[in-house]
N, C-alpha and C positions, 0 to 999 in steps of 0.2 A: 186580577188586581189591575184597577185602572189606572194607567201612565197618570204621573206627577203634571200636574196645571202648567204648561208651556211647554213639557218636553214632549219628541218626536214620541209616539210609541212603534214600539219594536215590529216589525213584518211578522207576522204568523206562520207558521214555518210548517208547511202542509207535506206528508209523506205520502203521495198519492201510487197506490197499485194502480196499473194498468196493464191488461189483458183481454182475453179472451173468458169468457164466463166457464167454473165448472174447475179451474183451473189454482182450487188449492187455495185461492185471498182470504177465505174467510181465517181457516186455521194458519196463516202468514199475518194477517194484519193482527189477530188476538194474539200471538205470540209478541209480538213488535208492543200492542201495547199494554201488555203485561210488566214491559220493562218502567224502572222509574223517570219519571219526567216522558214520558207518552201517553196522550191517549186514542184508543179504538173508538172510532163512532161509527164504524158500518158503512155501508155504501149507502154518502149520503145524498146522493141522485134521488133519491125513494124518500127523503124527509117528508116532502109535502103531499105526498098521497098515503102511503104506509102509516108515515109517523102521525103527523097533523090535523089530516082528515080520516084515515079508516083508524087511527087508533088500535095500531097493532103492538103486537108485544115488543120490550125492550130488552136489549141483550138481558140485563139484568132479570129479567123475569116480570116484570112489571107493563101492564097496558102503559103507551104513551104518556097520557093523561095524569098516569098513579106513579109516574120517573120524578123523583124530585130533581134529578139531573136536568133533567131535558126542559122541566118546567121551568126549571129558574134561568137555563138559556133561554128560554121564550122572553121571562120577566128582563134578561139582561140585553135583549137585542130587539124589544121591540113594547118592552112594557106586558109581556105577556101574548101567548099565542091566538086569541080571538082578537086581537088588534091587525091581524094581518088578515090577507082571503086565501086562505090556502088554497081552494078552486083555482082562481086566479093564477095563482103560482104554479100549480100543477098545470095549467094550459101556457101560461108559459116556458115553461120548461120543455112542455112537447113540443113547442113551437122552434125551436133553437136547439136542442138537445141530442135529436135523432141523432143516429150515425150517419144518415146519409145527405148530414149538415157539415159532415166533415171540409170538404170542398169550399164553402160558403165561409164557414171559420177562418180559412186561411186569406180567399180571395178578395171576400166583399169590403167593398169602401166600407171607412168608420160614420159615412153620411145615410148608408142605404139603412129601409127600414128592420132590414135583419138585423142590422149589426147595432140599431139603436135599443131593441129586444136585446140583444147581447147583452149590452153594458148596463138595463135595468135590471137585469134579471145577476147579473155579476155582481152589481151594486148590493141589493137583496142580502145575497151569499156573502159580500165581504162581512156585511153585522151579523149574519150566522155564527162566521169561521171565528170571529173576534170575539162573541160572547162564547161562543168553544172556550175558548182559550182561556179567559177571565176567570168561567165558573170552574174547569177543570183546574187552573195553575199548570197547565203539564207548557212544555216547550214546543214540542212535534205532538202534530194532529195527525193521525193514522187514517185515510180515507182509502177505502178500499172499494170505488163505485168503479173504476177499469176503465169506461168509455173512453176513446179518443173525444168524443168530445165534453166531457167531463174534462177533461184535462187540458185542453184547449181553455175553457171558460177559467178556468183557474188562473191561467195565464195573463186573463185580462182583468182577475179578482184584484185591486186595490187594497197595498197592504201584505199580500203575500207573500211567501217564501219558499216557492214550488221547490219539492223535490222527487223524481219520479222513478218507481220499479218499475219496470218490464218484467211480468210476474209468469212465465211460461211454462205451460206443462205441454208432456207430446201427446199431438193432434188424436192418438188411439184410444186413451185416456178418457181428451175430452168427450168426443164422440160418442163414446160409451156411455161415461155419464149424462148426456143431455137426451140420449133414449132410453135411460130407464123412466120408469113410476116409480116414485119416491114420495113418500107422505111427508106433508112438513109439520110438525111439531108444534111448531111455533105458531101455523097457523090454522089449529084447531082441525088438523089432518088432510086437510088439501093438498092435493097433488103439487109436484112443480113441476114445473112446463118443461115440456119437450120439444124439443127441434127433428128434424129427419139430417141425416149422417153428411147431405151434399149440403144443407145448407148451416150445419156447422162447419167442416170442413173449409166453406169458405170463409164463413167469417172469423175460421182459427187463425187462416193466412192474411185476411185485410184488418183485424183489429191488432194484430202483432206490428204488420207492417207500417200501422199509424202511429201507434206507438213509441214503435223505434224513430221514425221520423222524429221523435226529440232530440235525437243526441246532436242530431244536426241542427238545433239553436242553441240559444244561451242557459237553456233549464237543466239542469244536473241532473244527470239521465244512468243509470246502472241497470243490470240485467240479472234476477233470478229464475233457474230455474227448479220446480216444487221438487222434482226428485231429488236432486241435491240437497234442499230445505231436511226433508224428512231423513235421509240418509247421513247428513251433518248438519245437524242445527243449530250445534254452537260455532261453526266456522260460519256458516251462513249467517245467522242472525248479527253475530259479530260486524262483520262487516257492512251489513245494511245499515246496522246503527251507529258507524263511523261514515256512514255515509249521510246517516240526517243528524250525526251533530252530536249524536251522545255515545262518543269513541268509550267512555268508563262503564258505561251501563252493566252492572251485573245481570247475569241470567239465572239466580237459582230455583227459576220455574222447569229448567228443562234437565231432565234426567237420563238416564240409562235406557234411549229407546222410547222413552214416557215424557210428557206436558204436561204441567200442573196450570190449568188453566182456570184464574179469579175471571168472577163474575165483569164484564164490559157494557157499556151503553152504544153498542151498534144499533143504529134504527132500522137497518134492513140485511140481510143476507143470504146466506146459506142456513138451515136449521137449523146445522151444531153452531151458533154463536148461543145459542141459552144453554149448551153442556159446559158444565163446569168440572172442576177437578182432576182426578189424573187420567188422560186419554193415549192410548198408544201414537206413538210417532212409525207410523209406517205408508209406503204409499200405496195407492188404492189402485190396482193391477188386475181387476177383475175381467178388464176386457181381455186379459190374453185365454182365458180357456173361455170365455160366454159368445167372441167376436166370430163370426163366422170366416171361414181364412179368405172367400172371394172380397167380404166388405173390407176385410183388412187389408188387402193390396190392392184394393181400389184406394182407400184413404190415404197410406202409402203412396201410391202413383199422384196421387192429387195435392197432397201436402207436401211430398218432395224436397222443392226449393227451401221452404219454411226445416222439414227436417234436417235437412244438411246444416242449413243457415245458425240452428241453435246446437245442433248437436249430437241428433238424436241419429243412432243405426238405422238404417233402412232394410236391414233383417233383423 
């Protein structure tokens, strides 16, 4: 709903996950926004390639194209989606987006040509995040794309109303998960990508530790960790949602151990964002009998700082 003719309208009040991939956000942001006055739109780092151009599925079940959702953001933020070049935006995005722009987010002058990419591409994404807002009605927008510098650019989105999770699972976990073969569903059975164990491992320790670098500015910064999530869902979820604003929000999607989880418009994620209905609440522990014990006290020895840091035994 469009602000009244002279009045301010309201900052867009963004819930952003931020993490390490592998790490639990999909079934965390679809919980979050299952609640009333939120909604889920996926990690939407992936709008302009996923969504726009390869016309992939939407949480809801639906190609891009066939999302009346998603269309009518298009018609509310730009007149419709062939108005825009999605190429274009996808090359931008690459261009400024990487993790390893993290350094340049923070350092570079507001005059250098990076940081003029910055703010068009910011620019862009404030009529995104606002037509989010318009066509859903919800209050908190649930983005669950994790990057540090996702979350950085947010910062400089115009309009916003950043609030950020620190969404953490332990490093043995992820690790496991990002060397299996997994078919995705969603995309017509394709694998999803795997990483090798050292080059997760590290980026379990520097995307956490960018991360947390928020609590040290002005952006309201809190810490979940997914075991906790799965283990207490309604103490956890609780409190996340008095942390973006909606302290009354009932939960009676989550049950005895179980998640009754309605259809979402995420554009990109994890495969289980197109499962709907009741899915068990439990955590996914496979790597303690698949891990081999030498790879498991290497990750241990390597992740160390990070495991103490959040929590996690080191036997």
């Amino acid at each position: 709903m469009s602000a009244a003719a002279g009045q301010p309208r309201q900052p867009v009040r963004i819930l952003f996950l931020g993490g390490h991939g592998r790490s639990g956000s999909t079934l965390v942001s679809r919980a979050l926004g299952a609640v009333e006055g939120a909604s889920c739109v996926g990690e939407l780092r992936y709008l302009w390639t996923q969504g726009v151009a390869k016309n992939q599925l939407c949480g809801c079940g639906r190609r891009f194209t066939g999302c009346d959702f998603w269309q009518e953001v298009g018609r509310a933020a730009f007149g419709g989606w062939p108005n825009v070049d999605a190429a274009e935006m996808a090359r931008l995005h690459h261009s400024v987006m990487r993790i390893r722009h993290v350094p340049r987010h923070v350092l570079t002058g507001s005059t250098s040509a990076f940081a003029r990419r910055v703010h068009r591409y910011a620019e862009t994404m404030a009529t995104v995040y606002r037509a989010i807002a318009d066509v859903s009605g919800s209050s908190v927008i649930v983005d669950s794309s994790k990057f540090p510098t996702s979350a950085l650019l947010l910062r400089r989105v115009p309009g916003i109303d950043l609030r950020i999770v620190q969404l953490v699972r332990g490093p043995h976990g992820v690790v496991h998960s990002w060397s299996r073969r997994v078919q995705r569903a969603d995309k017509g059975g394709r694998l999803m990508a795997t990483h090798s164990p050292a080059q997760t491992a590290a980026e379990w320790l520097a995307f956490n530790a960018a991360i947390e670098s928020f609590r040290l500015t002005d952006t309201p910064w809190t810490l979940m960790r997914y075991e906790d999530f799965v283990d207490q869902p309604h103490r956890e979820l609780s409190r996340i949602l008095e942390f973006a604003g909606l302290p009354a929000a009932a939960t009676p999607f989550l049950g005895d151990g179980t998640i009754d989880l309605p259809a979402d418009h995420s554009v990109a994620g994890n495969p289980m964002r197109i499962r709907t209905g009741v899915v068990p609440l439990r955590a996914d522990e496979e790597w303690r009998t698949a891990m081999r014990p030498g790879r498991r006290r290497l990750i241990t020895a390597f992740t160390t700082p990070g495991m103490l840091r959040y929590g996690y035994p080191l036997r």
